[in-house]
Backbone as a chain_set.jsonl record, in Angstrom:
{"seq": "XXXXXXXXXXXXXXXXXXXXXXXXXXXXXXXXXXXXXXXXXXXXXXXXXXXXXXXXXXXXXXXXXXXXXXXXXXXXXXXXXXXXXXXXXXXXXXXXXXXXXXXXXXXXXXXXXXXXXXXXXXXXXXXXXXXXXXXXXXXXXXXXXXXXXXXXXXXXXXXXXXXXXXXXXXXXXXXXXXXXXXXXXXXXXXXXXXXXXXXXXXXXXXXXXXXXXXX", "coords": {"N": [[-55.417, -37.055, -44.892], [-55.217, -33.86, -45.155], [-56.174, -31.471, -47.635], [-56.001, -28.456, -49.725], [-58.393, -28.04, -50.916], [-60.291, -28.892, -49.305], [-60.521, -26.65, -47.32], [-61.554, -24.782, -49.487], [-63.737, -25.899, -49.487], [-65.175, -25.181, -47.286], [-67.995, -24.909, -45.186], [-68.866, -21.713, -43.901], [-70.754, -21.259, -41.831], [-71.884, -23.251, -40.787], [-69.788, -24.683, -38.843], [-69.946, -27.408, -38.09], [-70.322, -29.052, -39.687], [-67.765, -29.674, -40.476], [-64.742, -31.729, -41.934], [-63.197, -33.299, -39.297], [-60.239, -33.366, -38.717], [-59.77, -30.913, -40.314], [-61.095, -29.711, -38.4], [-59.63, -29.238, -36.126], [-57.051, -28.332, -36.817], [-57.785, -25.678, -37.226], [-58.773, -24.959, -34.889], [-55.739, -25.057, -33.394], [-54.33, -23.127, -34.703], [-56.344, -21.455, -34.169], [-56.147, -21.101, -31.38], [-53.275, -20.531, -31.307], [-53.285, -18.072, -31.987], [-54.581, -16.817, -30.239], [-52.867, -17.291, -28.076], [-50.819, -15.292, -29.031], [-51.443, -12.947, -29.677], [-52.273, -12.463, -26.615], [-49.942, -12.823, -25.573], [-48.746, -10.255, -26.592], [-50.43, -8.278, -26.279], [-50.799, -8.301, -23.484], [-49.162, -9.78, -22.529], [-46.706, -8.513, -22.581], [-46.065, -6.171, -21.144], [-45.042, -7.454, -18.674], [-43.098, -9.288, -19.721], [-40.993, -7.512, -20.437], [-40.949, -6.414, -17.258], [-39.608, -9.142, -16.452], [-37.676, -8.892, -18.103], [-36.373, -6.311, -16.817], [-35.738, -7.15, -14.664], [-33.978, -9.715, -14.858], [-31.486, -8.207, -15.527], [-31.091, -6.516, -13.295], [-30.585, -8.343, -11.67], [-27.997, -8.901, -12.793], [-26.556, -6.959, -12.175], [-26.957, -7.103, -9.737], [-25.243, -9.212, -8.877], [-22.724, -8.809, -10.001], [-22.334, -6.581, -8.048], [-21.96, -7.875, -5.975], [-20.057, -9.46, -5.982], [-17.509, -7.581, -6.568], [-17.649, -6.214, -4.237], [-16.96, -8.467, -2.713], [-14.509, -8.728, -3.794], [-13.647, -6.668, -2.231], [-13.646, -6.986, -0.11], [-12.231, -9.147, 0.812], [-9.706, -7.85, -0.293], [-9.377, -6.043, 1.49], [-9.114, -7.583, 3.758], [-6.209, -8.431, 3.297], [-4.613, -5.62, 2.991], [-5.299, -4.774, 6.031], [-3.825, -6.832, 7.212], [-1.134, -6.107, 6.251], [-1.057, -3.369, 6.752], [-0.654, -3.883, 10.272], [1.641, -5.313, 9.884], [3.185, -3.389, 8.913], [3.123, -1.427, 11.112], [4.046, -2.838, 13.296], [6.726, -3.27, 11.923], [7.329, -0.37, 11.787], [7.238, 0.396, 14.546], [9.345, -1.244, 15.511], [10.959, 0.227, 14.297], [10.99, 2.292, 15.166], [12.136, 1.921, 18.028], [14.672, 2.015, 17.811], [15.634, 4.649, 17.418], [17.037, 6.846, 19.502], [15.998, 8.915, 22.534], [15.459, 12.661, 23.077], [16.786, 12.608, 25.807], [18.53, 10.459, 25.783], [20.59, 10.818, 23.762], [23.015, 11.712, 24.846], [23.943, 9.171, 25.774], [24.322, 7.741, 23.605], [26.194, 9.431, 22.016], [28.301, 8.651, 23.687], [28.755, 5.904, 23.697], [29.076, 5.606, 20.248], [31.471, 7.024, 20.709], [32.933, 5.53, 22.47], [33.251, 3.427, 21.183], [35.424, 3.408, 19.036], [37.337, 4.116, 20.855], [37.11, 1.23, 21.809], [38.345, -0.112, 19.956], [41.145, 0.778, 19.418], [41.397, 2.909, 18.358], [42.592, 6.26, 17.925], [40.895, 9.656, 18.484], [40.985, 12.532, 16.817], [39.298, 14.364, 16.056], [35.865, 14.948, 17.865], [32.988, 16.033, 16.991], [29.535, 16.879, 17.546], [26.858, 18.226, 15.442], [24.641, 20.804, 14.988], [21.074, 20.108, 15.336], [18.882, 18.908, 13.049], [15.767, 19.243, 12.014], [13.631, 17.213, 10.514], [10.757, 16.629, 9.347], [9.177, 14.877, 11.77], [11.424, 13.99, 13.186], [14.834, 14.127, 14.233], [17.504, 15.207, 12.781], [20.848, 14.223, 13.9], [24.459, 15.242, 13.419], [27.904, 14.383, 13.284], [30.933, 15.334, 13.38], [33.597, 13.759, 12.785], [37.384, 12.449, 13.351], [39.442, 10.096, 13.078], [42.315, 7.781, 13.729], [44.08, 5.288, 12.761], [44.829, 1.71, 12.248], [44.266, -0.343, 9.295], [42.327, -2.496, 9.805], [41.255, -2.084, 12.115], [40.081, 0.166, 12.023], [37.773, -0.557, 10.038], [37.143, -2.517, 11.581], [35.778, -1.047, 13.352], [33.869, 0.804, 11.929], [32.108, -1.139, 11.188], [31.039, -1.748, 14.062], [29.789, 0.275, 14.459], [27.902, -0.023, 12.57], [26.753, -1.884, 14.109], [25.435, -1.011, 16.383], [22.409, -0.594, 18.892], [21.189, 1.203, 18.651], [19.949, 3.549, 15.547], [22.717, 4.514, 13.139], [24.708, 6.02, 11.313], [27.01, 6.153, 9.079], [28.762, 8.6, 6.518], [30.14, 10.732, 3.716], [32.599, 9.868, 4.038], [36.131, 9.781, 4.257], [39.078, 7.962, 3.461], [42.531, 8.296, 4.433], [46.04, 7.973, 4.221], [48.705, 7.833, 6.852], [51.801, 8.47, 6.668], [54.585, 6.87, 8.0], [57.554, 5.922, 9.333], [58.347, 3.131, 9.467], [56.629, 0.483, 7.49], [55.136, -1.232, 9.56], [54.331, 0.792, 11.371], [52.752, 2.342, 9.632], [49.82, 4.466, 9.492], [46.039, 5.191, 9.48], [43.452, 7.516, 8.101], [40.671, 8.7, 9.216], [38.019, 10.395, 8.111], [35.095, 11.63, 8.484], [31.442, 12.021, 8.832], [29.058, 11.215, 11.126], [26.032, 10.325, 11.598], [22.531, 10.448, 13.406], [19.71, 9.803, 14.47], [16.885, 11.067, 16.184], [14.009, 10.666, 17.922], [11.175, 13.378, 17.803], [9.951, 15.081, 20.82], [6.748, 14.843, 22.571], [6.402, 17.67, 23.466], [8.039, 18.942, 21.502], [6.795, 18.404, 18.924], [4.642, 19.958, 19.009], [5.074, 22.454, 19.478], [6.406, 22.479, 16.788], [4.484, 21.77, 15.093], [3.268, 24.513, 15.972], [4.493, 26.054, 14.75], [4.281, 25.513, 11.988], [2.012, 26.481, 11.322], [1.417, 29.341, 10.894], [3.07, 29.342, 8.63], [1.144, 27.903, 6.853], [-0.602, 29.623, 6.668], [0.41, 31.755, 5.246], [0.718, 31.129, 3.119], [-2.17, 30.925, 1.873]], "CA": [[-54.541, -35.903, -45.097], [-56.173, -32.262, -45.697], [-55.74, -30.852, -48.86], [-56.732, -27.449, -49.665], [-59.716, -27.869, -51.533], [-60.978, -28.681, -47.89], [-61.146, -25.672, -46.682], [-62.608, -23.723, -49.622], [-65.667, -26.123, -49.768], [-66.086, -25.812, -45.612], [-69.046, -23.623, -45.064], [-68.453, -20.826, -42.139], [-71.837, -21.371, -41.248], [-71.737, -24.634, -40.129], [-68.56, -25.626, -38.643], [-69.85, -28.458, -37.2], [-69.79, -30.504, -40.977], [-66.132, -29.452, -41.222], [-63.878, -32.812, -40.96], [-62.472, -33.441, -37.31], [-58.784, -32.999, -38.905], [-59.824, -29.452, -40.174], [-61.593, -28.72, -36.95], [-58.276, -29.546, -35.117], [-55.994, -27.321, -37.769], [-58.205, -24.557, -36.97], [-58.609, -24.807, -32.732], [-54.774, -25.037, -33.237], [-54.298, -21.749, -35.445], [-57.299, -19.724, -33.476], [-55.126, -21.159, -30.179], [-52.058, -19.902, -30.947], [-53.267, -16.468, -32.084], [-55.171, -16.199, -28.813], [-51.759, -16.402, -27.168], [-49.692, -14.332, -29.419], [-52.413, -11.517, -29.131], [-52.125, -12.294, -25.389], [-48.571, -11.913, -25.21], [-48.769, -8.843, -27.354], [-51.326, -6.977, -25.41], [-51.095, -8.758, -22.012], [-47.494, -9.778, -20.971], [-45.013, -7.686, -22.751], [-45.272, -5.538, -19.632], [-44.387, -8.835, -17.699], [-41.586, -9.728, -20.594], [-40.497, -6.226, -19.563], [-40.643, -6.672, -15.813], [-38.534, -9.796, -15.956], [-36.178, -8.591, -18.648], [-34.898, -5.985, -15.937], [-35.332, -7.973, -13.256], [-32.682, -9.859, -14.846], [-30.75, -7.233, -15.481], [-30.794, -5.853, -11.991], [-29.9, -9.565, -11.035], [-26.795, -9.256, -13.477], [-26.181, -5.992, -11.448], [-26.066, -7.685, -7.908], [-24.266, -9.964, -9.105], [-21.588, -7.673, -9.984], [-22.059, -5.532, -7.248], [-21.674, -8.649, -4.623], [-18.584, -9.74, -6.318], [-16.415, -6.473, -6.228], [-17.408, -5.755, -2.787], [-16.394, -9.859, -2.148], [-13.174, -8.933, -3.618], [-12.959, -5.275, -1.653], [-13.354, -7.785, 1.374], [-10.441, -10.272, 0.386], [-8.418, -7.068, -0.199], [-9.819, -5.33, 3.17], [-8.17, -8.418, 4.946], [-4.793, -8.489, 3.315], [-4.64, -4.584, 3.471], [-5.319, -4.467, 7.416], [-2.541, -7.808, 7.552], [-0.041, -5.415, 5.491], [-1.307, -2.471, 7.669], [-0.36, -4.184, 10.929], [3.105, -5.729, 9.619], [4.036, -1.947, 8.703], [2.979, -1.145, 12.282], [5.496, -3.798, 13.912], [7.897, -2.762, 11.754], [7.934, 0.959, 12.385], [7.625, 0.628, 15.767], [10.532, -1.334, 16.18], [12.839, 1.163, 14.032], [11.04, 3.71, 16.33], [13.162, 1.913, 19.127], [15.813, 1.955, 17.268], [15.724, 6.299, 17.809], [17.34, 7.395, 20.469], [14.982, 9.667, 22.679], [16.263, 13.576, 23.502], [17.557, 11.958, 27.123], [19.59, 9.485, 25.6], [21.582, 11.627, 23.048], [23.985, 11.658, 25.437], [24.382, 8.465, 25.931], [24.496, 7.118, 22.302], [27.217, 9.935, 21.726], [29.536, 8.225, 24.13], [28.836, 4.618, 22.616], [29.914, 5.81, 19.746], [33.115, 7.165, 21.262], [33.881, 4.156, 23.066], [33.073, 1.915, 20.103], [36.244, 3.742, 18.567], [38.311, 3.711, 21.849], [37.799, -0.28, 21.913], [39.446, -0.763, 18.682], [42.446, 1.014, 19.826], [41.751, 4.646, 17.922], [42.577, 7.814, 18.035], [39.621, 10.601, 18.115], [41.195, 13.788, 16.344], [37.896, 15.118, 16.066], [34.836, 14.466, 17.881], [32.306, 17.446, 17.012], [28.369, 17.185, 17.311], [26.813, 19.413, 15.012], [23.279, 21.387, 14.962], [20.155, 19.278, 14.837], [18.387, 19.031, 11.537], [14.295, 18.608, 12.111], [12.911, 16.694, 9.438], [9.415, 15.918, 9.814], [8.557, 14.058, 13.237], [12.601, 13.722, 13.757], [15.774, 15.406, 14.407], [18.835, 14.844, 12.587], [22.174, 15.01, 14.724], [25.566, 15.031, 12.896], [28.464, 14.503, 13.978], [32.304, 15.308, 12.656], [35.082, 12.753, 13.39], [38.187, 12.036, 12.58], [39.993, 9.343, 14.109], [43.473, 7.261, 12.992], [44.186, 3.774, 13.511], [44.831, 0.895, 11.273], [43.091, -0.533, 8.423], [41.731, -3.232, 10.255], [40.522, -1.278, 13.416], [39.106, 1.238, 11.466], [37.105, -1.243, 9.48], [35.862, -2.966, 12.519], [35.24, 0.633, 14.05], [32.71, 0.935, 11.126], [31.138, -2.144, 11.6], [30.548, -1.39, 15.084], [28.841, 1.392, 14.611], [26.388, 0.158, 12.354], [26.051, -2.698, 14.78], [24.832, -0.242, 17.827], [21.529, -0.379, 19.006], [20.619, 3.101, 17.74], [20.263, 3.853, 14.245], [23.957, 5.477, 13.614], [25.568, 5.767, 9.943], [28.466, 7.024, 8.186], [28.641, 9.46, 5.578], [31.108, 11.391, 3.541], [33.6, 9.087, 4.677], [37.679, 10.058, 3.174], [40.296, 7.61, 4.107], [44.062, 8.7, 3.65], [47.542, 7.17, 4.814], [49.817, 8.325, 6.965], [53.044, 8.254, 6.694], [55.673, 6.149, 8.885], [59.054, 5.553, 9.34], [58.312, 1.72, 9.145], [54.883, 0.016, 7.057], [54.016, -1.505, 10.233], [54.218, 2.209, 11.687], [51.856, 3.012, 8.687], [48.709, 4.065, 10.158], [45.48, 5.699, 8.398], [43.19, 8.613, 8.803], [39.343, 8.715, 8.487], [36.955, 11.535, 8.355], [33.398, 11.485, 7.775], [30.239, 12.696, 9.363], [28.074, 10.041, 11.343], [24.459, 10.936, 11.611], [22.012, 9.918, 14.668], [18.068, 10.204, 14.327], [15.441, 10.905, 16.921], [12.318, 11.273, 17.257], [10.694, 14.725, 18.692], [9.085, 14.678, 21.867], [5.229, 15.991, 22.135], [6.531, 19.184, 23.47], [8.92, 19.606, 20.191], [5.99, 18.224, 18.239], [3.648, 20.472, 19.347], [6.289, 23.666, 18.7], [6.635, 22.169, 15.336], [2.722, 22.492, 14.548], [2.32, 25.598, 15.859], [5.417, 26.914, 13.757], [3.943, 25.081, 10.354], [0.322, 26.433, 11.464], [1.634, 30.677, 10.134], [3.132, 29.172, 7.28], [0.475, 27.398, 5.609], [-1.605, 30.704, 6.826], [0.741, 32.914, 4.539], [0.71, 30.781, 1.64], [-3.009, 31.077, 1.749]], "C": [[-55.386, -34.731, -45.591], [-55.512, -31.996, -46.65], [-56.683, -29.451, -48.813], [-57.994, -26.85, -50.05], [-60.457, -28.16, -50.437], [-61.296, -27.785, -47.445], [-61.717, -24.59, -47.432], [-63.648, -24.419, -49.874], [-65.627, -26.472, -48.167], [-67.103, -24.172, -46.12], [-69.156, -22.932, -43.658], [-69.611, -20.923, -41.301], [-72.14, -22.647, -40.723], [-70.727, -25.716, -40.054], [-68.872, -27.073, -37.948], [-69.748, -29.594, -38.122], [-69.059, -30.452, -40.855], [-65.291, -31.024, -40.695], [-63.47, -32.25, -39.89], [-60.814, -33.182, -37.556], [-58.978, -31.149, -39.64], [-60.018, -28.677, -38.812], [-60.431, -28.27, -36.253], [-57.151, -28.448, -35.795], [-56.775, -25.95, -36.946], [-58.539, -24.092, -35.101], [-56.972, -24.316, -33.073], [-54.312, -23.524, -33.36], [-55.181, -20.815, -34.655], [-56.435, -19.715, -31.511], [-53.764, -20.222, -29.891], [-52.045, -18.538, -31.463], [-53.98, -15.882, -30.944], [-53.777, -15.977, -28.014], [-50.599, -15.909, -27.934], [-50.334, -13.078, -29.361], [-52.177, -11.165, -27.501], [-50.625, -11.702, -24.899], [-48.148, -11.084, -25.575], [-49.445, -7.647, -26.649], [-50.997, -7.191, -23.81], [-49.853, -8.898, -21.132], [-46.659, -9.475, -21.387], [-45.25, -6.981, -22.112], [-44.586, -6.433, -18.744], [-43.061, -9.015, -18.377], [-40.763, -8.458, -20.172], [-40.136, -5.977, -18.36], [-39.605, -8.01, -15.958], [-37.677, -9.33, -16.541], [-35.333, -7.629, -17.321], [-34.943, -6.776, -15.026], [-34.212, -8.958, -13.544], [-31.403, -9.317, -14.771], [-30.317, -6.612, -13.859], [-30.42, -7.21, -11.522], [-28.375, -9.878, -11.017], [-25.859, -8.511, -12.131], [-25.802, -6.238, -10.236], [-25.315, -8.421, -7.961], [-22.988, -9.343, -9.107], [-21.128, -6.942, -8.686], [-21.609, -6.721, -6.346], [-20.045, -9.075, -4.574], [-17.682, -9.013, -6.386], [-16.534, -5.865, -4.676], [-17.424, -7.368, -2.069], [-15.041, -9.303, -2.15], [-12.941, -7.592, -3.089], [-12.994, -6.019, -0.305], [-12.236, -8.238, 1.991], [-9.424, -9.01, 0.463], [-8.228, -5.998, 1.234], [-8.77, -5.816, 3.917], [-6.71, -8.255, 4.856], [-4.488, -6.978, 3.674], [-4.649, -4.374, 5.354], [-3.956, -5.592, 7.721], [-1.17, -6.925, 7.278], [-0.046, -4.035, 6.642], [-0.56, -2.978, 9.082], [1.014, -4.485, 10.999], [3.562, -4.205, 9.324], [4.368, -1.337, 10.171], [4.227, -1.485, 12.836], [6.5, -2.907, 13.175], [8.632, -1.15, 12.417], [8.3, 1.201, 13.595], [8.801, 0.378, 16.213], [11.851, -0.756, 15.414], [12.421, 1.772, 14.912], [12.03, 3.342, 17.493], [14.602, 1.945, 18.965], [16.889, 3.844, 17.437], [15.81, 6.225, 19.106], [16.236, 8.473, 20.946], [16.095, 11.148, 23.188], [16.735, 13.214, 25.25], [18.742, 11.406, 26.772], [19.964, 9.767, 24.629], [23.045, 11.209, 23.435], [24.919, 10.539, 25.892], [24.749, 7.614, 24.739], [25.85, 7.885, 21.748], [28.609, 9.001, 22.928], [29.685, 6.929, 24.12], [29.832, 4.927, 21.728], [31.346, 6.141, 20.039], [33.66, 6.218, 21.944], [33.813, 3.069, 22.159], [34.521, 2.566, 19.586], [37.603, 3.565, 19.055], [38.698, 2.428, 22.199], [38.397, -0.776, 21.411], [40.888, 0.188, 18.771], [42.603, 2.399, 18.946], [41.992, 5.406, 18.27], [41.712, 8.593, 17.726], [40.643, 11.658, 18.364], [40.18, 14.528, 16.744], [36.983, 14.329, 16.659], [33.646, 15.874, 17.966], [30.728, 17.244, 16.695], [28.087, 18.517, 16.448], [25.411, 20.508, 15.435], [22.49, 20.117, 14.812], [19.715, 19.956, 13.722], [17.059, 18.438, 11.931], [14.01, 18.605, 10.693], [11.808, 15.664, 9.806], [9.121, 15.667, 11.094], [10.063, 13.513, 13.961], [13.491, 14.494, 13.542], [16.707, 14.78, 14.151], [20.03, 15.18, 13.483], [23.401, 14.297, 13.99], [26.315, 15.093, 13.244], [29.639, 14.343, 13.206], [33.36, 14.852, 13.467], [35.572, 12.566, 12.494], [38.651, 10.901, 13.084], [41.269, 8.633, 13.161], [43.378, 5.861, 13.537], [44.571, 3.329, 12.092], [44.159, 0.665, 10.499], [41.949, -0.948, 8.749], [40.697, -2.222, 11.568], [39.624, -0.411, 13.022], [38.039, 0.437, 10.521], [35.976, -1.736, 10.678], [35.089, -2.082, 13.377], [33.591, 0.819, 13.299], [31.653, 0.156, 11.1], [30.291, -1.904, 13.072], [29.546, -0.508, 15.243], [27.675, 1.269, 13.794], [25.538, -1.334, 13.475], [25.017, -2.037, 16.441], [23.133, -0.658, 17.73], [20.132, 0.148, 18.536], [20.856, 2.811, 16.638], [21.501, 4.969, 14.282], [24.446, 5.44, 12.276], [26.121, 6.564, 9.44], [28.285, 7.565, 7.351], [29.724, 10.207, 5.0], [32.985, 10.835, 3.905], [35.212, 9.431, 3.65], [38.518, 9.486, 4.19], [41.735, 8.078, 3.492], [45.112, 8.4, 4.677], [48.225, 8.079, 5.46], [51.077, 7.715, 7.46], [54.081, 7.562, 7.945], [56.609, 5.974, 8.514], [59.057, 4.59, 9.385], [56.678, 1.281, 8.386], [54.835, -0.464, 7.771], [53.424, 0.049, 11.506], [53.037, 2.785, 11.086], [50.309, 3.073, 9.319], [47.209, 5.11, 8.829], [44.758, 6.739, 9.164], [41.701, 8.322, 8.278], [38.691, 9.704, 9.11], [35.621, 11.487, 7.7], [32.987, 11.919, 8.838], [29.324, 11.178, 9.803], [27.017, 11.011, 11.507], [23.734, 9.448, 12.293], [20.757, 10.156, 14.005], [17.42, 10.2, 16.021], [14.502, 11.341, 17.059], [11.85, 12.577, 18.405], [10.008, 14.171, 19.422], [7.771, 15.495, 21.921], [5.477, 17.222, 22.658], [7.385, 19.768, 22.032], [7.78, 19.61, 18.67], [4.919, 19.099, 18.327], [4.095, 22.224, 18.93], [6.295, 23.665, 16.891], [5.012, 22.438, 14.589], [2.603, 23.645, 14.676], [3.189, 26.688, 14.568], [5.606, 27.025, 12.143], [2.43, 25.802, 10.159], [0.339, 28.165, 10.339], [1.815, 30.657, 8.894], [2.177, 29.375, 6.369], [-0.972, 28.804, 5.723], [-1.258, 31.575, 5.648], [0.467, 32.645, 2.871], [-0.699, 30.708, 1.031], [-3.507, 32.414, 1.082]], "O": [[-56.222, -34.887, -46.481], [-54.3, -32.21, -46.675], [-57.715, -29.295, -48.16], [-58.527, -25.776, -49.769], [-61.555, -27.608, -50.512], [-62.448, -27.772, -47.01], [-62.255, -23.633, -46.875], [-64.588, -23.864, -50.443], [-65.908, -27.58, -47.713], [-67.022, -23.154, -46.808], [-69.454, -23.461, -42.588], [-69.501, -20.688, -40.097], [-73.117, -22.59, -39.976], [-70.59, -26.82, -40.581], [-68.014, -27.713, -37.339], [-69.332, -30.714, -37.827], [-68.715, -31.614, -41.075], [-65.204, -31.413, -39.53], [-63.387, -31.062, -39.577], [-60.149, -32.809, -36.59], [-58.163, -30.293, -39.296], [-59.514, -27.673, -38.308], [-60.261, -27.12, -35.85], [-56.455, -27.789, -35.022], [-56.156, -25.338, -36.076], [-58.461, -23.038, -34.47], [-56.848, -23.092, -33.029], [-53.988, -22.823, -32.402], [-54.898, -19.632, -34.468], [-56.252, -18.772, -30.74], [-53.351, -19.567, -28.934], [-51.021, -17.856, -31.435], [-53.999, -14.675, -30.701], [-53.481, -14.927, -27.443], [-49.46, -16.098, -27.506], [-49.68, -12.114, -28.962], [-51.959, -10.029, -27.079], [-50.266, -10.725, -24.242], [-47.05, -10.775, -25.111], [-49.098, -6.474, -26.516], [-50.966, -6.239, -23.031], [-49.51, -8.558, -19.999], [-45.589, -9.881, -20.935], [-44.162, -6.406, -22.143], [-43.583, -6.085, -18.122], [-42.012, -8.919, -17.741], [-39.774, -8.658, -19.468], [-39.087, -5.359, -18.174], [-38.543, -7.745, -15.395], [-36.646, -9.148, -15.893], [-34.215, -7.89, -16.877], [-33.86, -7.107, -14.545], [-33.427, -9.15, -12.615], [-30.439, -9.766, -14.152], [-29.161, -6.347, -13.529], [-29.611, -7.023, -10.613], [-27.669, -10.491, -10.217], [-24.985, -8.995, -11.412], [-24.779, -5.864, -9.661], [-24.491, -8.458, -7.047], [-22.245, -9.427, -8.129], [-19.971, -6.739, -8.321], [-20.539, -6.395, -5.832], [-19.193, -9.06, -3.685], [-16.625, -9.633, -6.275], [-15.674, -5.201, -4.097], [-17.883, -7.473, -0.932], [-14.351, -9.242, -1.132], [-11.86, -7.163, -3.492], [-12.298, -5.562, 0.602], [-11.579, -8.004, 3.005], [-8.425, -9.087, 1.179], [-7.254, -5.44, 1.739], [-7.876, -5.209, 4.507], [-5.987, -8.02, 5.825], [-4.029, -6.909, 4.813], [-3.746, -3.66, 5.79], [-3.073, -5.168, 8.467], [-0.211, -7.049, 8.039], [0.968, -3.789, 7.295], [0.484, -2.328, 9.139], [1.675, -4.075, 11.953], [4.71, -4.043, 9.74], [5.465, -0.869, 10.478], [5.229, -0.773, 12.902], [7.038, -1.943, 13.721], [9.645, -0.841, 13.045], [9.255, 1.897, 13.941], [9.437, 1.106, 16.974], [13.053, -0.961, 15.585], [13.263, 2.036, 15.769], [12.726, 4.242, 17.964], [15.482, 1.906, 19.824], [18.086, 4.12, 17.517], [14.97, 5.707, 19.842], [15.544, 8.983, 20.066], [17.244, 10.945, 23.581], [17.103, 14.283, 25.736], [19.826, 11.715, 27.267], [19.784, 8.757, 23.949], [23.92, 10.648, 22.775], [26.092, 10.636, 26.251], [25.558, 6.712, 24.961], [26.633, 7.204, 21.086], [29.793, 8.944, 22.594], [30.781, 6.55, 24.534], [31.034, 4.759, 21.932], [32.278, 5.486, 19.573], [34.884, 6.093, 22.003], [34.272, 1.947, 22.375], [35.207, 1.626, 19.989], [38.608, 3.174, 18.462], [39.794, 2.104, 22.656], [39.072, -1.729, 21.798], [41.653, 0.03, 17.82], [43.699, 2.944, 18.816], [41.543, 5.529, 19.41], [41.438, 8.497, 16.529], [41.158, 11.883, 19.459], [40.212, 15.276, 17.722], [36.949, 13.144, 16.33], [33.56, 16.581, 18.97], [30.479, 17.432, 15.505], [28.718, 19.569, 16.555], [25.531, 20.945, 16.579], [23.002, 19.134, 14.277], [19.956, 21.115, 13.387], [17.043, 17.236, 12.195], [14.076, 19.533, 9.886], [11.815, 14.528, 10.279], [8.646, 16.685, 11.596], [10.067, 12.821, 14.979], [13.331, 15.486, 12.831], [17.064, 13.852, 14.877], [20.211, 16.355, 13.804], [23.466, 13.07, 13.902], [26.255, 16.053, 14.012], [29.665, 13.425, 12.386], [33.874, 15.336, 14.475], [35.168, 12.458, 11.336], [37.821, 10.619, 13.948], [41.269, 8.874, 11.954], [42.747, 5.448, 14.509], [44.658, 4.036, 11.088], [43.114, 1.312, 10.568], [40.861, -0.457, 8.448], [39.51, -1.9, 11.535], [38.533, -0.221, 13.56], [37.187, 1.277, 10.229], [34.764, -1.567, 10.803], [34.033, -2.318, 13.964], [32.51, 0.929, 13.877], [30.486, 0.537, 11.013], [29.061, -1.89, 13.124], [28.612, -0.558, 16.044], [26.668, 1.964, 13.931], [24.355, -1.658, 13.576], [24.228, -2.595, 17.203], [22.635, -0.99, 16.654], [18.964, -0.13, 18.263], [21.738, 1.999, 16.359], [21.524, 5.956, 15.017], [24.69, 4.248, 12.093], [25.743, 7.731, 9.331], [27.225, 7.126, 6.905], [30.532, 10.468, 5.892], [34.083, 11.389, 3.948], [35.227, 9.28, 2.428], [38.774, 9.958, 5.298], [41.975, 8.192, 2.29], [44.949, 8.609, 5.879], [48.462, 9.144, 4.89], [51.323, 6.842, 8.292], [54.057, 8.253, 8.964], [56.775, 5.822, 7.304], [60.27, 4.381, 9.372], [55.66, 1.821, 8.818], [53.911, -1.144, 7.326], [52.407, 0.14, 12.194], [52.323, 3.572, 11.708], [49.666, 2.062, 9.601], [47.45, 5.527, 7.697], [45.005, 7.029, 10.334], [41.483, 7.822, 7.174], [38.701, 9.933, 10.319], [35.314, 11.317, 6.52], [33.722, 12.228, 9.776], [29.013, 10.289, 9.012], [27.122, 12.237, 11.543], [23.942, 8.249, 12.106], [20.787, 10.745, 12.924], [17.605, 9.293, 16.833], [14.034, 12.314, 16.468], [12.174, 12.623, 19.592], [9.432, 13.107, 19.196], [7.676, 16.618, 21.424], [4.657, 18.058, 22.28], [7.29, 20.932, 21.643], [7.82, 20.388, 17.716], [4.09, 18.864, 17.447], [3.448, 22.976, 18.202], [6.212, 24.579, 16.071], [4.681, 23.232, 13.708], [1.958, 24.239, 13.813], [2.78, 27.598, 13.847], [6.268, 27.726, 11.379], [1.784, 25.729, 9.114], [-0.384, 28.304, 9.353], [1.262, 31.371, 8.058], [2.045, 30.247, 5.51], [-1.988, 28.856, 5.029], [-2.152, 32.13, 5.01], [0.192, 33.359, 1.907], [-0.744, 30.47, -0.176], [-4.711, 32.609, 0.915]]}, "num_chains": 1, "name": "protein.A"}
């Protein structure tokens, strides 16, 4: 076992008396200050180079994984994209085109005439352009029963065409017997369709002055 009185009777001048368990203490100690000097002068630029190089590792890491999940959301996004597609398209068929106005107005009037009504009123009004379509309104009255006039309503949202009621006021009239008793309904139906590229093209050039003035 070394004790310390060992090493103040070694003589620096001739390490080669020094016991073999000093020698060994001291290789050990001049060892490991050769490489803490080394890694002091020599590879803390290296400890430096890997530290970022981890760092920039952390970084791809990161970066691979938010543009994994901008992938994952890429896909559902274009799936959601496509299902909007379908859908719109098939309300778009659902719009009557400016041809067939004419023929959706006399649907409606015969959807009314099958249930055994009366048309008081049948009065198209002005179109209404909103956006990329054209509102058309239309003022009826018509009489009939409860029932008839119920399934009248149904009918009409069962059409083809997009077609729906509005403003709707039912009120009784009067008979000389309650099965005489008949009723009265007035409301406003409303049509949609869609502009054609000549109305669309009118419509740009007539938004194009606007957004000139407000400039």
């Amino acid at each position: 076992m070394i004790k310390l009185d060992d090493f103040k009777n070694l003589n620096p001048k001739n390490p080669g008396a020094w016991p073999w368990l000093v020698k060994l203490v001291v290789f050990i100690a001049l060892f490991a200050g050769v490489v803490a000097a080394g890694a002091l002068l020599d590879w803390q630029d290296q400890w430096e180079s890997l530290g970022k190089a981890r760092q920039e590792e952390e970084k791809l890491k990161e970066t691979f994984l938010a543009k994994k999940q901008q992938a994952i959301n890429l896909d559902l996004i274009r799936k959601q994209l496509t299902e909007t597609q379908e859908s719109f398209g098939a309300l778009l068929k659902q719009l009557p085109s400016k041809s067939e106005m004419d023929a959706l107005l006399t649907d409606i009037n015969q959807a009314g005439l099958g249930r055994g009504l009366q048309f008081e009123l049948f009065r198209p009004g002005g179109e209404k352009v909103v956006g990329s379509f054209a509102e058309q309104p239309i003022t009826i009255k018509v009489t009939g029963n409860y029932d008839d006039i119920g399934k009248f309503s149904s009918d009409i949202a069962m059409l083809p065409r997009i077609v729906t009621l509005h403003d709707v006021a039912i009120s009784p009239i009067g008979g000389k017997t309650p099965a005489e008793s008949r009723l009265s309904m007035d409301a406003t139906a409303k049509t949609f369709r869609y502009l054609d590229e000549e109305e669309m093209a009118a419509q740009k050039q007539a938004a194009a002055p606007a957004k000139g003035k407000k400039k």
